[in-house]
C-alpha positions in Angstrom: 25.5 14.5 -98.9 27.3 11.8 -100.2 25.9 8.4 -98.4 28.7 6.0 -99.1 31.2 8.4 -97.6 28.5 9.4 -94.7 29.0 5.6 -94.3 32.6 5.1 -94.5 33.2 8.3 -91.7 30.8 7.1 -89.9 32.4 3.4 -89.5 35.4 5.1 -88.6 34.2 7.5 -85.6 34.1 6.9 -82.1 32.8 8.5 -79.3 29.5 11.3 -79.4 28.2 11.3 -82.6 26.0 14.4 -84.3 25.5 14.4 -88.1 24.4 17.7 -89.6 22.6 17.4 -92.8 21.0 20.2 -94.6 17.5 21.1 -96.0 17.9 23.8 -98.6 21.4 24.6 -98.9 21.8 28.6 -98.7 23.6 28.6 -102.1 21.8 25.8 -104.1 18.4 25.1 -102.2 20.0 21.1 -102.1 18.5 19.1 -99.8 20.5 16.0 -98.1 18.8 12.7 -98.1 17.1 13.3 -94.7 15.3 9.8 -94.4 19.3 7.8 -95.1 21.2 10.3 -92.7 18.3 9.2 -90.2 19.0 5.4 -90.8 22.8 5.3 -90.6 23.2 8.1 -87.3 20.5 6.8 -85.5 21.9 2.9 -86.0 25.0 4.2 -84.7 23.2 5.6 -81.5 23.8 9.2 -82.7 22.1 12.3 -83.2 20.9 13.9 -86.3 21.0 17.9 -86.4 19.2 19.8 -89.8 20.4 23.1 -90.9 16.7 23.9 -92.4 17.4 27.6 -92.8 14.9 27.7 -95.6 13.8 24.3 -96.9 12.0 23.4 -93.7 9.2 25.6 -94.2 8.8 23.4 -97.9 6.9 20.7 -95.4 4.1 23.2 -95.5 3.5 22.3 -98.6 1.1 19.9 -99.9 3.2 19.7 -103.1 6.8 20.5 -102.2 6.6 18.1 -98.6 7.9 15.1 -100.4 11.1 16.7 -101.0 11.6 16.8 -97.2 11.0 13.3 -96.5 11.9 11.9 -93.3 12.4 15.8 -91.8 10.5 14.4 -88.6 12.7 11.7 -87.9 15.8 14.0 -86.8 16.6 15.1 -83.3 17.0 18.7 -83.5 16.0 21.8 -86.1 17.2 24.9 -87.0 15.2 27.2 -89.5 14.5 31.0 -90.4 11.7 33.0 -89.9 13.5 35.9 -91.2 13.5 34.7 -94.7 10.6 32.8 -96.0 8.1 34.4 -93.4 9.7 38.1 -93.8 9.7 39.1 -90.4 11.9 41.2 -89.1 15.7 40.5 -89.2 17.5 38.1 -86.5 14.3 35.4 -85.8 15.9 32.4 -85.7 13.9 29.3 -84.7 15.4 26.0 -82.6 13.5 22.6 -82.4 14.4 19.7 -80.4 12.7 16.6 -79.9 14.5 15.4 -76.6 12.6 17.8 -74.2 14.9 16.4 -71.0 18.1 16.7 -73.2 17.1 20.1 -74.7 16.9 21.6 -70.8 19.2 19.7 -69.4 22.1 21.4 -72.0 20.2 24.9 -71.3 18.8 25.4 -67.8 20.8 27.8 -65.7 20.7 27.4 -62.2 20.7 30.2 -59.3 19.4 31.0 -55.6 17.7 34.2 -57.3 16.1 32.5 -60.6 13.2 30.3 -58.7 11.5 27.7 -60.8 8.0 28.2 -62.4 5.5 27.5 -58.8 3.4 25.2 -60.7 6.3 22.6 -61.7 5.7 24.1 -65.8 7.7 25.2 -68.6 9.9 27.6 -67.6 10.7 29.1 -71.3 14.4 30.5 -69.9 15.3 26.2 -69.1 15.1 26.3 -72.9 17.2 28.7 -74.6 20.6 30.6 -74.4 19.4 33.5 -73.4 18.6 35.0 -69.9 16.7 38.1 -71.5 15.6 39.4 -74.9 12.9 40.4 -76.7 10.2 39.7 -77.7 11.3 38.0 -81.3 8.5 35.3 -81.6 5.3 37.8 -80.9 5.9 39.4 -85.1 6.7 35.7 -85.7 3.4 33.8 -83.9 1.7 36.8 -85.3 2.6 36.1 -89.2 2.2 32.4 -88.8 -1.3 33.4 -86.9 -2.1 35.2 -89.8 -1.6 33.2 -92.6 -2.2 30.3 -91.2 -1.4 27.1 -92.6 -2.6 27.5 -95.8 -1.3 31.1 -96.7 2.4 29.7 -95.6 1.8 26.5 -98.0 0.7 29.3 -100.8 3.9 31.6 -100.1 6.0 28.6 -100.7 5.1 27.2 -103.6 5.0 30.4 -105.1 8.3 31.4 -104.4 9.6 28.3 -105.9 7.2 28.8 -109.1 8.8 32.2 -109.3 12.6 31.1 -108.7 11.7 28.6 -111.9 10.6 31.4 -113.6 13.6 33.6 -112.9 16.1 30.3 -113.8 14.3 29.8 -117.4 15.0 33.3 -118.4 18.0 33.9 -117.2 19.3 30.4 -119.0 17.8 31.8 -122.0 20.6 34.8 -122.5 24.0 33.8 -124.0 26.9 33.8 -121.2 24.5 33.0 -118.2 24.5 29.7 -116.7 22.2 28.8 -113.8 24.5 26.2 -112.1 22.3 24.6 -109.7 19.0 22.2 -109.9 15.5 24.1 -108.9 14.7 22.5 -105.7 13.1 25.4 -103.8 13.7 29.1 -104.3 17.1 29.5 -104.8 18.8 30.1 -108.2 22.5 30.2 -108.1 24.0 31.8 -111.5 27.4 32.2 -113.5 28.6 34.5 -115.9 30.7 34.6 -118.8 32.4 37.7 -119.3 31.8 39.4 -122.0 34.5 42.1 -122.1 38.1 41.2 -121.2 37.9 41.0 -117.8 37.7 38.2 -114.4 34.8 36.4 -113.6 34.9 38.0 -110.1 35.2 41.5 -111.8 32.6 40.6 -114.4 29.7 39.3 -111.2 31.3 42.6 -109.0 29.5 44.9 -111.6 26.8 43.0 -111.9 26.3 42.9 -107.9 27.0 46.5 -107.9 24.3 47.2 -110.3 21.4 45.7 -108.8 22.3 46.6 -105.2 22.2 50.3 -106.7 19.3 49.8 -108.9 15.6 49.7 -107.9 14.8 46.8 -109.0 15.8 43.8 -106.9 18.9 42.7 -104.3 21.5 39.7 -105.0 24.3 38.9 -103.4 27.8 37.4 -104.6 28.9 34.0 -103.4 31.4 31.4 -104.4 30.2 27.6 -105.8 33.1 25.0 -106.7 35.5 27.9 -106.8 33.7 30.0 -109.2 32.0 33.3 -108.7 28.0 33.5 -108.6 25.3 35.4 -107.7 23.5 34.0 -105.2 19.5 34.7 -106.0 16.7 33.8 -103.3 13.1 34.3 -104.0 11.4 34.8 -100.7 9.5 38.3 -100.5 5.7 37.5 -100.1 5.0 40.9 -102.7 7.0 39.3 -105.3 5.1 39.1 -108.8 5.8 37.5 -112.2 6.0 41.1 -113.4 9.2 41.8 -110.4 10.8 38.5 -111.4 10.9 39.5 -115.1 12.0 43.0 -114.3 14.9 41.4 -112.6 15.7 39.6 -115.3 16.0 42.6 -117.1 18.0 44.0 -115.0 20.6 41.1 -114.6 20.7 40.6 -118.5 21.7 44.3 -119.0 24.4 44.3 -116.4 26.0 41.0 -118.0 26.1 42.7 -121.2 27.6 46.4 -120.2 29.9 44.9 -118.0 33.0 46.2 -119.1 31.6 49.6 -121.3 33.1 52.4 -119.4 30.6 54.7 -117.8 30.5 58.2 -117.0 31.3 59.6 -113.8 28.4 61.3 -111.8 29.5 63.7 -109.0 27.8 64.5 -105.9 27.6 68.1 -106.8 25.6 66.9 -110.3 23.3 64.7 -107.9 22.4 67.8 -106.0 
């Protein structure tokens, strides 16, 4: 985020005022100037939000918790345990520092929904939902068993290993990793190398790893141009997987193109 215009927009807005800044953009792995954002909002009387999908979990981190400076100073969170922590699919995580405000915008209020008979937490006052399940049990259970020092440890090797995966891949002739290492995201461009688009060139090579056995990318798009989009975040991945990968993306960049032969279902079976 770009302070000076943060400033100028800012100068210029009236009324309720929320600034949403990011820690570990989902493309890049960026991280907004948390500590600044926190100084002009909350002079203003505003409130800062953080979309911490991944780079949250960086604070866990002896080594990587500077880069998150000033994370405590916002007014609300939002992070992931789907990603970094691998549980299961669909566990987000919402953090709010105004207790009164955070109920307040949530409670629901009914004859039949009687408050808790001690005067406690009533965990329904705090989120959207009337019922669901049980999504934090897998979640206090991972962080339960890894413990502080085993999430730190998952971190920093996941960004080790996205480093890894960024030196090789910048190594081959028509790959470009377009984006500074800040966690564990490495975003990457292709020259073609056949007479093709770039979004035709990066559709094989999507195609070929989501087929192949050896690792999962997705496409996205960065300043208009195509990319793959590469997180490192799976707590069995090894030196050994993240050169295998970039095996695999190498030799996709440099078939693109070469026709293939056609396999039939009948061959299959």
């Amino acid at each position: 985020m770009c302070m000076r215009a943060l400033e100028a927009e800012l100068s210029r807005t009236r009324g309720p005022l929320i600034v949403c800044g990011q820690v570990g953009n989902v493309d890049s792995g960026a991280i907004d100037p948390i500590a600044d954002i926190c100084d002009l909002t909350h002079d203003r009387g505003g409130w800062v939000h953080l979309d911490a999908a991944f780079g949250m979990w960086a604070a866990a981190s002896p080594h990587l918790r500077n880069r998150v400076t000033g994370l405590d100073r916002a007014d609300s969170w939002a992070t992931d345990g789907h990603k970094w922590l691998n549980v299961p699919y669909d566990c987000g995580i919402a953090f709010c520092a105004h207790p009164v405000a955070h109920r307040a915008a949530l409670r629901t209020s009914a004859d039949y929904l009687t408050p808790a008979p001690d005067g406690g937490r009533d965990p329904v006052d705090f989120t959207p939902d009337m019922s669901r399940r049980a999504r934090s049990l897998v979640l206090w259970a991972t962080l339960r068993h890894l413990g502080s020092d085993g999430v730190a440890e998952l971190i920093e090797r996941s960004c080790a290993l996205a480093g890894r995966l960024a030196a090789g891949l910048s190594a081959v002739s028509g790959i470009t990793v377009v984006n500074d290492i800040v966690l564990n995201q490495v975003l990457v461009a292709f020259t073609p190398t056949a007479d093709t688009t770039d979004a035709a060139h990066l559709e094989h090579l999507v195609s070929a790893l989501q087929r192949g056995p050896v690792g999962w990318a997705s496409p996205t798009t960065w300043h208009g141009r195509p990319c793959l989009r590469l997180s490192v975040c799976n707590w069995q991945t090894t030196s050994a997987h993240i050169d295998a990968c970039i095996d695999a993306i190498v030799s996709a960049h440099q078939t693109a193109g070469a026709s293939t032969p056609t396999t039939t279902i009948e061959e299959l079976v």
